[in-house]
OpenMM code with the backbone's topology and positions (N, CA, C; nanometers):
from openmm import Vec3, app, unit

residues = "UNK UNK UNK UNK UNK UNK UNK UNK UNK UNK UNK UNK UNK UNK UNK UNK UNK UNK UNK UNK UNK UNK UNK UNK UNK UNK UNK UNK UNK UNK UNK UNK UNK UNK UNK UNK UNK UNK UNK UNK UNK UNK UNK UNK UNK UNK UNK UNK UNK UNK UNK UNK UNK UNK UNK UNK UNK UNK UNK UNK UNK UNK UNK UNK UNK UNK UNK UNK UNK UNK UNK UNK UNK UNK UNK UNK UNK UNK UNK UNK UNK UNK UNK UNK UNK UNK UNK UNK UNK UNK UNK UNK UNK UNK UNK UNK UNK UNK UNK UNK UNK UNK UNK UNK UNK UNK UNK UNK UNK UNK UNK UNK UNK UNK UNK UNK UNK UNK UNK UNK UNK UNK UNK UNK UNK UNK UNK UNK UNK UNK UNK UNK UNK UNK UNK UNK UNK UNK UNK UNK UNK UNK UNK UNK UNK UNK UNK UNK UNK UNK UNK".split()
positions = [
    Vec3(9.9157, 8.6175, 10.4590),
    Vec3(9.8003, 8.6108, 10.5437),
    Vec3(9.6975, 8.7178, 10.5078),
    Vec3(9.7171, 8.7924, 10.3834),
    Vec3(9.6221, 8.9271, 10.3678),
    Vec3(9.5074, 8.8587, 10.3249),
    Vec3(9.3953, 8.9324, 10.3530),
    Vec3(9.2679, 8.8962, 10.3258),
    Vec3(9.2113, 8.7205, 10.3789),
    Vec3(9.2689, 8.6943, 10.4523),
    Vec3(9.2273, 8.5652, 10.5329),
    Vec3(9.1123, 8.5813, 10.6224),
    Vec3(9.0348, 8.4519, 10.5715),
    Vec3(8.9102, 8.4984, 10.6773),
    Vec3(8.9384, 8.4081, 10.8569),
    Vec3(8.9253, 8.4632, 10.9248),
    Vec3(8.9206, 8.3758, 11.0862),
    Vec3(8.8203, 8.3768, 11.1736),
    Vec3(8.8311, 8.2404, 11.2217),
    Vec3(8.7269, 8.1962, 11.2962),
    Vec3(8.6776, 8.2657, 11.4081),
    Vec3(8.6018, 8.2562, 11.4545),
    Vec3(8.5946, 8.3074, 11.5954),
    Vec3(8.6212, 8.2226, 11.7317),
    Vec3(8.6714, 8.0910, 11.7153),
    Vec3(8.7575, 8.0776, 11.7845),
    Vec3(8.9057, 8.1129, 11.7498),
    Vec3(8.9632, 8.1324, 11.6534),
    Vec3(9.0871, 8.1998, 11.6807),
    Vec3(9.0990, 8.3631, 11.7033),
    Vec3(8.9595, 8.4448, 11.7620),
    Vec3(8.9633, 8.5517, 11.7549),
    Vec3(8.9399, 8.4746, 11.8995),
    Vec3(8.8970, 8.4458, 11.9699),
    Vec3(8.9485, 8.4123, 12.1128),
    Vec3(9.0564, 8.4008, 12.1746),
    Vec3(9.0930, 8.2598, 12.0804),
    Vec3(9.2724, 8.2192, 12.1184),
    Vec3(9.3436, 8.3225, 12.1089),
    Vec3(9.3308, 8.4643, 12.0087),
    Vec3(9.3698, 8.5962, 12.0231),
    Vec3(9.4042, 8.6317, 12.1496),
    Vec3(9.2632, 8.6228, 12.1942),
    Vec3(9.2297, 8.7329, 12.2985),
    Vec3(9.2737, 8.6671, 12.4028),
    Vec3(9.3024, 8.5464, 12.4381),
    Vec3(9.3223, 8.4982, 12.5705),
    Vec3(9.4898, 8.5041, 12.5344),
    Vec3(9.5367, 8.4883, 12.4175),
    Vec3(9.7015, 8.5393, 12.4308),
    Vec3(9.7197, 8.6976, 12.4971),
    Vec3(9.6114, 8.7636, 12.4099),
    Vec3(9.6764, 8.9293, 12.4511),
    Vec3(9.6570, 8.9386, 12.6294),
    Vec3(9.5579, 8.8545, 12.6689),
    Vec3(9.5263, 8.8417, 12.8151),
    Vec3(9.6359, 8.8082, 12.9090),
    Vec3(9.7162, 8.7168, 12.8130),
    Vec3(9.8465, 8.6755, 12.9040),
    Vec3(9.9801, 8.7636, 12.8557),
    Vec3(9.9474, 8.8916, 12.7782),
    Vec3(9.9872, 8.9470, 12.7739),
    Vec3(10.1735, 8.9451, 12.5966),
    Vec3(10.0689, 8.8683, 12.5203),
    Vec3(10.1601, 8.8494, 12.3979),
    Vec3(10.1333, 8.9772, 12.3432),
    Vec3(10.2365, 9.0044, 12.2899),
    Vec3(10.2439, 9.1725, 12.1816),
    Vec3(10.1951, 9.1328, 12.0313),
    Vec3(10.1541, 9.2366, 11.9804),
    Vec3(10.0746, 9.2055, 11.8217),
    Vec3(10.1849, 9.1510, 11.7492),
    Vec3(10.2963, 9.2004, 11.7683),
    Vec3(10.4399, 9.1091, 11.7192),
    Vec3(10.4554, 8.9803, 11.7123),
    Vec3(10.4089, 8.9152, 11.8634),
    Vec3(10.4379, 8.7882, 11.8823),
    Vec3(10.3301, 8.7247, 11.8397),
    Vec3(10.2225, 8.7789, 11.8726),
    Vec3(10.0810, 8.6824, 11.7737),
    Vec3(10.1123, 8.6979, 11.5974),
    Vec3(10.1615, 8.7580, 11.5823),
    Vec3(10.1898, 8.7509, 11.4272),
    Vec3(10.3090, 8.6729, 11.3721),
    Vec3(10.4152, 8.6753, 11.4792),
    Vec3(10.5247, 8.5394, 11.4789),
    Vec3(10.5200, 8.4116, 11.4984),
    Vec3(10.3788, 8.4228, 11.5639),
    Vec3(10.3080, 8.2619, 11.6108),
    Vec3(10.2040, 8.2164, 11.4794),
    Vec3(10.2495, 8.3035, 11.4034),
    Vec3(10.1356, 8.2770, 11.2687),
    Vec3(9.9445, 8.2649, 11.3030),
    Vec3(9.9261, 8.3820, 11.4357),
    Vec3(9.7726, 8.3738, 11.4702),
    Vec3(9.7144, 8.4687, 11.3800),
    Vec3(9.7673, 8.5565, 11.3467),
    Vec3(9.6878, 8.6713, 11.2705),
    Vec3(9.7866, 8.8098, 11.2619),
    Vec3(9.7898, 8.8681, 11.1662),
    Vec3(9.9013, 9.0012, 11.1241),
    Vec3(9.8457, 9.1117, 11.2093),
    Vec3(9.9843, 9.1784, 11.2253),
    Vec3(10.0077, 9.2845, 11.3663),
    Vec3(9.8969, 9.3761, 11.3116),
    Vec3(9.8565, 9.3977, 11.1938),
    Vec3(9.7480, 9.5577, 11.1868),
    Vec3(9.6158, 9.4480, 11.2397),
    Vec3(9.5971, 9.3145, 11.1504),
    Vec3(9.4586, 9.3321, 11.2382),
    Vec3(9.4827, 9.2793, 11.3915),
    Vec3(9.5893, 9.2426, 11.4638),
    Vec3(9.6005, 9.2594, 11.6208),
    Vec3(9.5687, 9.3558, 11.6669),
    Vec3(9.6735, 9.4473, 11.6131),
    Vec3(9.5992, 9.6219, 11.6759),
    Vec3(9.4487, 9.6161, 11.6443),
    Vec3(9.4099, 9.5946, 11.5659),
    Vec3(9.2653, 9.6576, 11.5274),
    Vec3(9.1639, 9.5692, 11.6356),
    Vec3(9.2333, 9.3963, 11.6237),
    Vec3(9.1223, 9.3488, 11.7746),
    Vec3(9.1846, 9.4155, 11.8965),
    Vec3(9.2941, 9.4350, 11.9433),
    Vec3(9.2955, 9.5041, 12.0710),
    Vec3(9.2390, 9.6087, 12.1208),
    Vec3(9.2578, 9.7089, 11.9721),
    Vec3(9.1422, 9.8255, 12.0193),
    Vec3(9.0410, 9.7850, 12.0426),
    Vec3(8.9271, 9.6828, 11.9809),
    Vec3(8.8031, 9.6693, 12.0260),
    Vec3(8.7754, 9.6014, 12.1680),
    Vec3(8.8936, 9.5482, 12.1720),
    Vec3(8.8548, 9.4885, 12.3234),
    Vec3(8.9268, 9.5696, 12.4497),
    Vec3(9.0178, 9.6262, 12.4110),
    Vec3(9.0386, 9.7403, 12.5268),
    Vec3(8.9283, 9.8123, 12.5309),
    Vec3(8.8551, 9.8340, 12.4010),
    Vec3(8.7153, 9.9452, 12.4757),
    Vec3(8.6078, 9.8634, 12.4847),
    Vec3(8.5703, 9.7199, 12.4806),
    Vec3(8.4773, 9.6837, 12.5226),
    Vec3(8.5215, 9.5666, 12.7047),
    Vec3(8.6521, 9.5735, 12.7150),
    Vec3(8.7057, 9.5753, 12.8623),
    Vec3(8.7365, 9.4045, 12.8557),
    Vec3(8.7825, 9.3446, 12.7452),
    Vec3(8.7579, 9.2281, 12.7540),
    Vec3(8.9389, 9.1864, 12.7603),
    Vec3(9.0244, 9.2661, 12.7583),
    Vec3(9.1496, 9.2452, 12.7923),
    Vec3(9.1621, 9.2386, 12.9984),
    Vec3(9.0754, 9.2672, 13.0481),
    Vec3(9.1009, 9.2562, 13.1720),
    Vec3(9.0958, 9.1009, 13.2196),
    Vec3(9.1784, 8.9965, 13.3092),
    Vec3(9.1721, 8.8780, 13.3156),
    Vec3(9.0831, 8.8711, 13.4034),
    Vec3(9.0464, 8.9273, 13.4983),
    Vec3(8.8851, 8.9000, 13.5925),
    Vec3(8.7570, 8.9224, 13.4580),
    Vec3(8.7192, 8.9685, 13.3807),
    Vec3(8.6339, 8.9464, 13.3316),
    Vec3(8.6089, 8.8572, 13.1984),
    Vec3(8.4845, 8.7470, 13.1853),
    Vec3(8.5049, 8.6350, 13.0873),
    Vec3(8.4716, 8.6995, 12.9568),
    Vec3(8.5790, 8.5880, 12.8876),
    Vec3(8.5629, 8.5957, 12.7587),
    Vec3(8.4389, 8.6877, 12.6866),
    Vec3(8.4237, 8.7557, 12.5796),
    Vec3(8.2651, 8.7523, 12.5336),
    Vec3(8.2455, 8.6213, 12.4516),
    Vec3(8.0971, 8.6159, 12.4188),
    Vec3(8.0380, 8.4574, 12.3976),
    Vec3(8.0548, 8.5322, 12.1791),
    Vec3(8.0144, 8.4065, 12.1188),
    Vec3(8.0863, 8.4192, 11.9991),
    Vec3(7.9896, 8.5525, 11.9052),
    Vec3(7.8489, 8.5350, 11.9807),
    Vec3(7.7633, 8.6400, 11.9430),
    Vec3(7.8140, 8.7595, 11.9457),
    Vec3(7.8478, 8.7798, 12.0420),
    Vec3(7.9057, 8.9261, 12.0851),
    Vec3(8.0545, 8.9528, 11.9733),
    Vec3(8.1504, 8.8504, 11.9981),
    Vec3(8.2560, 8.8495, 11.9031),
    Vec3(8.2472, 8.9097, 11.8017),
    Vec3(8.1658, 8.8413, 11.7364),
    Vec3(8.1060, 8.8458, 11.5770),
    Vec3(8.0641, 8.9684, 11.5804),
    Vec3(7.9496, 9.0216, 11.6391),
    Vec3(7.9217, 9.1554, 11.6416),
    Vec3(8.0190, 9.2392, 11.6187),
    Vec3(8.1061, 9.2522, 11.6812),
    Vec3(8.2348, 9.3504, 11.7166),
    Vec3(8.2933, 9.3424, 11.6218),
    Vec3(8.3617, 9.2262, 11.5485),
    Vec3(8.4912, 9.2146, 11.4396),
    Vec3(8.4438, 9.1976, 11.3508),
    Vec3(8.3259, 9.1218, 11.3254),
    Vec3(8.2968, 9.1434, 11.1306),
    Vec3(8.2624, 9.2475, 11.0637),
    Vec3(8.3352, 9.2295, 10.9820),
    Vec3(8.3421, 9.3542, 10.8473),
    Vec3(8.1806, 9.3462, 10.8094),
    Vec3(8.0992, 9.4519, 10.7962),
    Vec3(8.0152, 9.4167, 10.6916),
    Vec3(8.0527, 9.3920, 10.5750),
    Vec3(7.9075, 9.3247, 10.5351),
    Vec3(7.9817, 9.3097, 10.3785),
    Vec3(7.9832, 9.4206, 10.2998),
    Vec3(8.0947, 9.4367, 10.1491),
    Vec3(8.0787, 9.5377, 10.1197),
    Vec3(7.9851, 9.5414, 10.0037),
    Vec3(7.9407, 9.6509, 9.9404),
    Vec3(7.8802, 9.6601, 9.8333),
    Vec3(7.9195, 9.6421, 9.7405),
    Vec3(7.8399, 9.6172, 9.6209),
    Vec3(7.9567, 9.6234, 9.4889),
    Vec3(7.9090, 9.7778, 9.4687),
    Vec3(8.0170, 9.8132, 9.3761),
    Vec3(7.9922, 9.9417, 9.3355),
    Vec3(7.9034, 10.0155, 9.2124),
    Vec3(7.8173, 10.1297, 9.2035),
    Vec3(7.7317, 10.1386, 9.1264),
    Vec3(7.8103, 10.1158, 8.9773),
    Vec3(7.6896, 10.1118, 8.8676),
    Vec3(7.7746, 10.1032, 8.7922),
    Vec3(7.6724, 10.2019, 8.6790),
    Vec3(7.6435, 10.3125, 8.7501),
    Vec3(7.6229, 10.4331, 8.6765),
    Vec3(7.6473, 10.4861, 8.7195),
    Vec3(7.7050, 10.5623, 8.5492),
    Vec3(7.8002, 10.6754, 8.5205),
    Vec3(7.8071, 10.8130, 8.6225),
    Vec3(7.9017, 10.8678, 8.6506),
    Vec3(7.8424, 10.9416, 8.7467),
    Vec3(7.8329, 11.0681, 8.6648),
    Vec3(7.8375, 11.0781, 8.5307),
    Vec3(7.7960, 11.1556, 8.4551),
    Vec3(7.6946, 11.1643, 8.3704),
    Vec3(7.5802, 11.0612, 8.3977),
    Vec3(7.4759, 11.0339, 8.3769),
    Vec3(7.3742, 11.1159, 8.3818),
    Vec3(7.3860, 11.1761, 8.4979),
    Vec3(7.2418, 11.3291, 8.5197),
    Vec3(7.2924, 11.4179, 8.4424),
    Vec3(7.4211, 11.4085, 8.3913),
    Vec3(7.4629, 11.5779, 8.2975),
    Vec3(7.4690, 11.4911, 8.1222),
    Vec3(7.4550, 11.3806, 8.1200),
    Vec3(7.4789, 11.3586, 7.9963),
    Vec3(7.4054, 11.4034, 7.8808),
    Vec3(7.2661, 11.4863, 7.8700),
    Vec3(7.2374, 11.5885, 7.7386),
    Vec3(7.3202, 11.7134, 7.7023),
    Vec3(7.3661, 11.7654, 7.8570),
    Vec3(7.4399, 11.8822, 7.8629),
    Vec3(7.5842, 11.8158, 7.8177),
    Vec3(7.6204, 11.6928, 7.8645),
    Vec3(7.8082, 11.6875, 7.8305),
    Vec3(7.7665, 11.6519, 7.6649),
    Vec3(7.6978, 11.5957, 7.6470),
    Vec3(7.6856, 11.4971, 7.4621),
    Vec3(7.6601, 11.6506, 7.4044),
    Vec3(7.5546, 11.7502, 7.4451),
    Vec3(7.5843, 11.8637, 7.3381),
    Vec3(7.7034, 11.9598, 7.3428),
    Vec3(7.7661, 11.9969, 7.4710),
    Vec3(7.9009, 12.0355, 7.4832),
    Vec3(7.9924, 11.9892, 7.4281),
    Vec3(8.0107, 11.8431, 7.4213),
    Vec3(8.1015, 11.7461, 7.2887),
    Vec3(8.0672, 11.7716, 7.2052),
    Vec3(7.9090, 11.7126, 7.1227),
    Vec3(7.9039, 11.7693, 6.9886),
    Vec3(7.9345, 11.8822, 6.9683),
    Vec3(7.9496, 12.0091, 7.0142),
    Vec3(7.9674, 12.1183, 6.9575),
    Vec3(8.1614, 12.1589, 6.9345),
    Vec3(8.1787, 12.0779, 6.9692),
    Vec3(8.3187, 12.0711, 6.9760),
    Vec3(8.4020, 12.1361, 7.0806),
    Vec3(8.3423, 12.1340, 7.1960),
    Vec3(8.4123, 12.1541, 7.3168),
    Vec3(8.5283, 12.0252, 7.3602),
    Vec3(8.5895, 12.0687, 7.4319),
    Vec3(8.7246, 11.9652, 7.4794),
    Vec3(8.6769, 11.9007, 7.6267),
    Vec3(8.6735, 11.7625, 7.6346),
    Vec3(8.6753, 11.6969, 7.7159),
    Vec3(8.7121, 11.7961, 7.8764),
    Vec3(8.8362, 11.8361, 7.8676),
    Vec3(8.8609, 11.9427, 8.0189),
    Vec3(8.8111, 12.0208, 7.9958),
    Vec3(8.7568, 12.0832, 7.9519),
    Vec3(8.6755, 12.2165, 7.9560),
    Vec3(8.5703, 12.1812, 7.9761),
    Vec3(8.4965, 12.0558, 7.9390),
    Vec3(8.3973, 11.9847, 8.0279),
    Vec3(8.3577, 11.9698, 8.1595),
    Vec3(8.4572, 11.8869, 8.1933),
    Vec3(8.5266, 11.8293, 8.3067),
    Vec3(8.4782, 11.9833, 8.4358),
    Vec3(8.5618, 12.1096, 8.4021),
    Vec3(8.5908, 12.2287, 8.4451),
    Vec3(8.4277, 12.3000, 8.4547),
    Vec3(8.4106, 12.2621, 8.3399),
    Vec3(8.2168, 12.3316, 8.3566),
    Vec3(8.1053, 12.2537, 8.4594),
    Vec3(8.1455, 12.1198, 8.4448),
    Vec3(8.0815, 12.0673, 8.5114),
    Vec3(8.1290, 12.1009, 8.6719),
    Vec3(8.2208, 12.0939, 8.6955),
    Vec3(8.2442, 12.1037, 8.8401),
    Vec3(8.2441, 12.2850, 8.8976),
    Vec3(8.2514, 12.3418, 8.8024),
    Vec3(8.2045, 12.5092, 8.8641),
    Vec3(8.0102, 12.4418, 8.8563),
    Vec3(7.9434, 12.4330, 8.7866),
    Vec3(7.8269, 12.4372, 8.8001),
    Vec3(7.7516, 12.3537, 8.8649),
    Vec3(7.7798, 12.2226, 8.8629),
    Vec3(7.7450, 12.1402, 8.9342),
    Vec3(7.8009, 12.0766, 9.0360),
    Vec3(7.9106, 12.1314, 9.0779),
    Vec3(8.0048, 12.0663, 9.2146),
    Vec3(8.0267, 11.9246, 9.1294),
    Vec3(8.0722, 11.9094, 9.0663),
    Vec3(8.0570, 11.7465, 9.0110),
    Vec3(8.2043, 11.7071, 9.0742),
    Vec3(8.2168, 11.5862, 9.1503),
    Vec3(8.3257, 11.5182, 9.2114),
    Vec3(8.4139, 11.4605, 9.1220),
    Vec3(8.3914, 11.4006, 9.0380),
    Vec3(8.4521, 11.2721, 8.9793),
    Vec3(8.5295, 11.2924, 8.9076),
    Vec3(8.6148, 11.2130, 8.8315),
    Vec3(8.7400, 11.2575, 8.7778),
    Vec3(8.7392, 11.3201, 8.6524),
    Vec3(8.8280, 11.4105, 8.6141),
    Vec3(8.7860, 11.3967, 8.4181),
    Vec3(8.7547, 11.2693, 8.3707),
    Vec3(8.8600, 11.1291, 8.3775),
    Vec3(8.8784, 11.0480, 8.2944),
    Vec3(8.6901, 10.9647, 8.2830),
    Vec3(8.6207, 11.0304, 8.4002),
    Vec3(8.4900, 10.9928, 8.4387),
    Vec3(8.3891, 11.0649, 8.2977),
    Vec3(8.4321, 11.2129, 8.2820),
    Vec3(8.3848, 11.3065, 8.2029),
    Vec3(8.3954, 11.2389, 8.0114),
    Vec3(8.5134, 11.2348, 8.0094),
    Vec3(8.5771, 11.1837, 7.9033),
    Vec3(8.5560, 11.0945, 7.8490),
    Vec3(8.5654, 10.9793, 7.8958),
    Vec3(8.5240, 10.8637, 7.8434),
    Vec3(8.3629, 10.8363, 7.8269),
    Vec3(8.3148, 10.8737, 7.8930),
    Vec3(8.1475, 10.9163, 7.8731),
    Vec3(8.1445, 11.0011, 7.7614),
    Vec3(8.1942, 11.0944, 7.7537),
    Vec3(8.1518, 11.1697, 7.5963),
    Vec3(8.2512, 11.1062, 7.4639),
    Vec3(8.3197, 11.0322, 7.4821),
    Vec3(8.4161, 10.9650, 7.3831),
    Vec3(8.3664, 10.8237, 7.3472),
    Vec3(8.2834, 10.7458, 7.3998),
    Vec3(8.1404, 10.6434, 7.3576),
    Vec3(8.0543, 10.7014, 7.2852),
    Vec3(7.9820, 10.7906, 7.2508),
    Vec3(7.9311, 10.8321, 7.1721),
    Vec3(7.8935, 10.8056, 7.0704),
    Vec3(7.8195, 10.7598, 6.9915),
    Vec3(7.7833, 10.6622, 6.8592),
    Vec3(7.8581, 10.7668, 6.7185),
    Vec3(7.8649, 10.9274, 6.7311),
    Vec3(7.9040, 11.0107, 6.6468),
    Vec3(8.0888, 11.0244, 6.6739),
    Vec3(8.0868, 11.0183, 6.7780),
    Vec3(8.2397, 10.9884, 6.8111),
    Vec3(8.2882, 10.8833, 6.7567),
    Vec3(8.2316, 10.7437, 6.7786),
    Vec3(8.2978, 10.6142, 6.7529),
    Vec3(8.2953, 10.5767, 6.6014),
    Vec3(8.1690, 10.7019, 6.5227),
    Vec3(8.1787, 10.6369, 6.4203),
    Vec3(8.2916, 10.6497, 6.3042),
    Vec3(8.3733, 10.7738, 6.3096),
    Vec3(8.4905, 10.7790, 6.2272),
    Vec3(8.5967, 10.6719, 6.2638),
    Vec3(8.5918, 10.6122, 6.4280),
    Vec3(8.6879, 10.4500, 6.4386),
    Vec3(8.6247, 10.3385, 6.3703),
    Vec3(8.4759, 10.3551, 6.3789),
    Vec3(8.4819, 10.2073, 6.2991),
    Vec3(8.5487, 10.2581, 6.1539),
    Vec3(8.5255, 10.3286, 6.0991),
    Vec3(8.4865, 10.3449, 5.9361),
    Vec3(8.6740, 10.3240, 5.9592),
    Vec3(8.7129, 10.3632, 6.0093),
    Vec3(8.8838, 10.3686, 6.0056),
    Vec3(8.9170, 10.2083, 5.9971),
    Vec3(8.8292, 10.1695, 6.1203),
    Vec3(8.8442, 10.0257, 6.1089),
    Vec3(8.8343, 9.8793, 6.0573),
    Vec3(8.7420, 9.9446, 5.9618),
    Vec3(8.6794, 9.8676, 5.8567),
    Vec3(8.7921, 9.8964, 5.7411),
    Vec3(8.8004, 10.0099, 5.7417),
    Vec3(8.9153, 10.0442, 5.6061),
    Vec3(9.0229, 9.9647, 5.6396),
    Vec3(9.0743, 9.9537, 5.7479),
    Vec3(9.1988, 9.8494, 5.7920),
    Vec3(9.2026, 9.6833, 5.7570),
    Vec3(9.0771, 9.6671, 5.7639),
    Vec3(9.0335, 9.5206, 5.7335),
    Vec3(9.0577, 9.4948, 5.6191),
    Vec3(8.9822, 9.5649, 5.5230),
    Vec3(9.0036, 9.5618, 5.3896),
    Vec3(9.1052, 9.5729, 5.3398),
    Vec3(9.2495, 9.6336, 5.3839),
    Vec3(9.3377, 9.6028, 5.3005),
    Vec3(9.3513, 9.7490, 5.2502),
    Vec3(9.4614, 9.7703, 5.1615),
    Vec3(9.4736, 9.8821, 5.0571),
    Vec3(9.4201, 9.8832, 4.9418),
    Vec3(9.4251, 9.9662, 4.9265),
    Vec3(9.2815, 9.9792, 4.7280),
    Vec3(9.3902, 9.9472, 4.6401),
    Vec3(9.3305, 9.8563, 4.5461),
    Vec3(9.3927, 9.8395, 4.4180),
    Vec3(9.4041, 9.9584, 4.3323),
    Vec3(9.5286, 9.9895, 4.2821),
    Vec3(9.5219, 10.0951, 4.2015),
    Vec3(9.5079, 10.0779, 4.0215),
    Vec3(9.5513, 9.9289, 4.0322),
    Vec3(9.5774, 9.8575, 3.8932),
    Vec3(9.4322, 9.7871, 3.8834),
    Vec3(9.3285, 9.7833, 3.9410),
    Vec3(9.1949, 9.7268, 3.8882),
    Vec3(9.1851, 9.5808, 3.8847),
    Vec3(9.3592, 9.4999, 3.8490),
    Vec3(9.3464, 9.3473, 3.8749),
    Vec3(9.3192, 9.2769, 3.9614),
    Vec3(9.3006, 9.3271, 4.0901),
    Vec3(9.2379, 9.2483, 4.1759),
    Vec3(9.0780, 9.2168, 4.1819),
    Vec3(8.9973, 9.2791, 4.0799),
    Vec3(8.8573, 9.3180, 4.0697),
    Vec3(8.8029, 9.1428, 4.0078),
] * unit.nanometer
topology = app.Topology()
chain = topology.addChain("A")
for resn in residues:
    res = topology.addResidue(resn, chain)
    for name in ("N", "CA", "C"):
        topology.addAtom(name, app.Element.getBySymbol(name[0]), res)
Protein backbone atom coordinates (compact mmCIF):
# COMPACT_ATOMS: atom_id res chain seq x y z
CA UNK A 1 0.00 0.00 0.00
CA UNK A 2 3.19 2.46 0.10
CA UNK A 3 2.88 5.41 -1.91
CA UNK A 4 -0.90 4.91 -2.85
CA UNK A 5 -2.78 7.79 -3.72
CA UNK A 6 -6.59 8.10 -1.82
CA UNK A 7 -9.57 9.57 -2.45
CA UNK A 8 -11.18 11.83 -0.40
CA UNK A 9 -13.91 9.88 0.07
CA UNK A 10 -11.95 7.19 1.61
CA UNK A 11 -10.29 9.85 3.77
CA UNK A 12 -13.87 10.20 5.12
CA UNK A 13 -14.82 6.56 5.35
CA UNK A 14 -11.49 6.97 7.54
CA UNK A 15 -12.77 9.36 9.56
CA UNK A 16 -16.23 8.19 10.23
CA UNK A 17 -14.48 4.66 11.24
CA UNK A 18 -12.05 6.47 13.72
CA UNK A 19 -15.49 8.25 14.86
CA UNK A 20 -16.88 4.92 15.77
CA UNK A 21 -13.95 4.46 17.26
CA UNK A 22 -11.63 1.72 14.98
CA UNK A 23 -7.78 1.78 15.99
CA UNK A 24 -5.11 2.65 13.15
CA UNK A 25 -4.57 -1.21 13.47
CA UNK A 26 -7.92 -2.11 12.49
CA UNK A 27 -8.24 0.42 9.57
CA UNK A 28 -5.11 -1.02 8.25
CA UNK A 29 -6.50 -4.74 8.70
CA UNK A 30 -9.58 -3.62 6.85
CA UNK A 31 -7.17 -2.75 4.00
CA UNK A 32 -8.43 1.31 4.33
CA UNK A 33 -5.08 2.81 4.56
CA UNK A 34 -1.55 1.89 6.63
CA UNK A 35 -1.31 2.58 10.44
CA UNK A 36 1.52 5.59 9.89
CA UNK A 37 -0.70 7.40 7.53
CA UNK A 38 -3.83 6.67 10.15
CA UNK A 39 -1.82 8.23 12.78
CA UNK A 40 -0.89 11.03 10.61
CA UNK A 41 -4.93 11.62 9.62
CA UNK A 42 -5.87 11.33 13.26
CA UNK A 43 -3.53 13.85 14.29
CA UNK A 44 -5.02 16.28 11.88
CA UNK A 45 -8.35 15.74 12.87
CA UNK A 46 -7.95 15.53 16.56
CA UNK A 47 -6.59 19.12 16.13
CA UNK A 48 -8.96 20.31 13.74
CA UNK A 49 -11.92 18.58 16.23
CA UNK A 50 -13.37 16.51 13.57
CA UNK A 51 -13.08 13.16 15.62
CA UNK A 52 -15.86 14.45 17.92
CA UNK A 53 -19.35 12.63 16.76
CA UNK A 54 -21.58 15.88 17.43
CA UNK A 55 -19.65 17.74 14.96
CA UNK A 56 -20.08 17.14 10.86
CA UNK A 57 -17.85 15.76 8.75
CA UNK A 58 -15.50 18.55 7.01
CA UNK A 59 -16.74 19.12 3.28
CA UNK A 60 -14.00 17.68 0.69
CA UNK A 61 -12.50 21.32 0.33
CA UNK A 62 -11.47 21.48 3.66
CA UNK A 63 -10.23 17.66 3.53
CA UNK A 64 -8.03 18.28 0.76
CA UNK A 65 -6.66 21.29 2.33
CA UNK A 66 -5.54 19.43 5.41
CA UNK A 67 -4.11 16.00 3.88
CA UNK A 68 -2.54 16.80 0.60
CA UNK A 69 1.01 16.61 0.31
CA UNK A 70 2.18 19.44 -1.71
CA UNK A 71 3.74 18.65 -4.54
CA UNK A 72 7.27 18.12 -4.34
CA UNK A 73 9.96 19.76 -6.27
CA UNK A 74 12.34 18.19 -8.38
CA UNK A 75 15.64 18.81 -7.20
CA UNK A 76 18.18 21.46 -8.43
CA UNK A 77 20.46 20.22 -10.62
CA UNK A 78 23.33 22.63 -9.93
CA UNK A 79 26.30 21.66 -8.63
CA UNK A 80 26.46 22.83 -5.32
CA UNK A 81 29.98 23.46 -6.04
CA UNK A 82 29.37 25.67 -8.70
CA UNK A 83 30.01 29.23 -6.93
CA UNK A 84 33.56 27.76 -5.83
CA UNK A 85 34.34 26.10 -9.08
CA UNK A 86 37.48 28.61 -10.33
CA UNK A 87 38.76 28.23 -6.80
CA UNK A 88 38.14 24.11 -6.64
CA UNK A 89 39.43 23.66 -10.74
CA UNK A 90 42.67 25.74 -9.66
CA UNK A 91 43.12 23.91 -6.27
CA UNK A 92 42.86 20.55 -8.47
CA UNK A 93 44.99 21.76 -11.11
CA UNK A 94 47.62 22.51 -8.83
CA UNK A 95 47.58 19.22 -7.48
CA UNK A 96 45.74 19.45 -4.36
CA UNK A 97 43.65 16.26 -3.16
CA UNK A 98 40.06 16.15 -3.55
CA UNK A 99 39.69 16.12 0.76
CA UNK A 100 41.76 18.72 1.28
CA UNK A 101 39.36 20.44 -0.93
CA UNK A 102 36.43 19.28 0.44
CA UNK A 103 38.15 20.58 4.13
CA UNK A 104 39.04 24.13 2.59
CA UNK A 105 35.98 24.63 1.32
CA UNK A 106 34.00 24.03 4.37
CA UNK A 107 36.48 26.04 6.91
CA UNK A 108 36.03 28.99 4.41
CA UNK A 109 32.96 28.84 3.04
CA UNK A 110 30.71 26.83 5.50
CA UNK A 111 30.14 24.66 2.40
CA UNK A 112 27.46 21.79 3.41
CA UNK A 113 27.67 19.19 0.91
CA UNK A 114 29.40 16.12 0.78
CA UNK A 115 33.03 15.49 -0.45
CA UNK A 116 31.72 13.02 -3.05
CA UNK A 117 29.83 16.58 -4.16
CA UNK A 118 33.54 18.25 -4.15
CA UNK A 119 35.15 15.41 -6.01
CA UNK A 120 33.39 14.49 -8.65
CA UNK A 121 33.08 18.12 -9.76
CA UNK A 122 36.81 18.49 -9.92
CA UNK A 123 37.33 14.86 -11.43
CA UNK A 124 35.04 16.00 -14.83
CA UNK A 125 37.42 18.21 -15.73
CA UNK A 126 38.42 18.19 -19.46
CA UNK A 127 42.45 18.03 -18.10
CA UNK A 128 41.48 15.30 -15.73
CA UNK A 129 39.48 13.17 -18.21
CA UNK A 130 41.94 13.61 -20.72
CA UNK A 131 44.68 10.97 -19.71
CA UNK A 132 41.16 8.36 -19.57
CA UNK A 133 40.33 8.95 -22.90
CA UNK A 134 43.92 8.67 -24.34
CA UNK A 135 44.03 5.36 -22.02
CA UNK A 136 40.94 4.58 -23.69
CA UNK A 137 41.55 4.89 -27.02
CA UNK A 138 44.85 2.94 -26.49
CA UNK A 139 42.51 0.04 -25.30
CA UNK A 140 40.56 0.09 -28.47
CA UNK A 141 43.33 -0.22 -30.55
CA UNK A 142 44.65 -3.24 -29.41
CA UNK A 143 48.46 -3.87 -28.62
CA UNK A 144 51.30 -2.48 -30.95
CA UNK A 145 52.78 -4.69 -33.34
CA UNK A 146 56.23 -5.30 -32.56
CA UNK A 147 56.98 -7.40 -35.80
CA UNK A 148 55.70 -4.51 -38.32
CA UNK A 149 53.44 -7.39 -40.14
CA UNK A 150 50.44 -6.17 -39.30
CA UNK A 151 51.24 -2.72 -41.20
Amino acid sequence: MANRRFEMYEYRQVLVRMRLGDTDRALARAGLMGRHKAAELRAVAAAEGWLHKDSPLPDEATLAARVRRPATTKSSTTSAVEPYREEVLGLWESGIQGTTIHDYLVRRHRFEASYSRCAGSSRRTPSATRGLDDARLRARRGPRSTSGAGR
